[in-house]
N, C-alpha and C positions, 0 to 999 in steps of 0.2 A: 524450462525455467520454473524455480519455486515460488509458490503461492506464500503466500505471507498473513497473519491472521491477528486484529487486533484484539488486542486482552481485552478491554475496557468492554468494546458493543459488538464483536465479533466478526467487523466488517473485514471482507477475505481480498485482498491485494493479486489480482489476480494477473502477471506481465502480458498475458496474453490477451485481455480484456481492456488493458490500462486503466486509467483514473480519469473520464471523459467530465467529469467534476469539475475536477484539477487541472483540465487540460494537458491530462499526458496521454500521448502515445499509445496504443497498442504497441509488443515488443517491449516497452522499457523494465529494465532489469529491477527488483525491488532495491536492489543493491546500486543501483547509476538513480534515482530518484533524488531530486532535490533532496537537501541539508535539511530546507524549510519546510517539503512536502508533510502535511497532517492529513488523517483519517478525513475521506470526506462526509464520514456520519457522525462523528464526535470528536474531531478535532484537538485528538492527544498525535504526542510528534513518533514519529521513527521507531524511537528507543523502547513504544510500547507496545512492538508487535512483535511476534514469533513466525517463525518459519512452520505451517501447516506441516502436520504430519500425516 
C-alpha cells in the first residue's frame, strides 16, 4: 500500500501503521480513509496530501 505525505507539516500516512490518533486501523487504505479523516498533526483534510514517492 502507498504511503501518502502531507504538504502543509509533512506528516507520512503510513496504511501499514494506521492513524492510532484518529482511531484507524493498521491495513486501512489511504484511499478507504474517512471523507472527514484530517492530518493528526495539523489538521488540513485529504485533498492536502500526496502520494510519497
Amino acid at each position: 500500500m502507498k504511503k501518502y505525505v502531507c504538504t502543509m507539516c509533512g506528516y507520512v500516512y503510513d496504511p501499514e501503521k494506521g492513524d492510532p490518533v484518529m482511531n484507524i486501523a493498521p491495513g486501512i487504505a489511504f484511499e478507504d480513509l474517512p471523507e472527514n479523516w484530517t492530518c493528526p498533526i495539523c489538521g488540513v483534510r485529504k485533498d492536502d496530501f500526496r502520494e510519497q514517492e
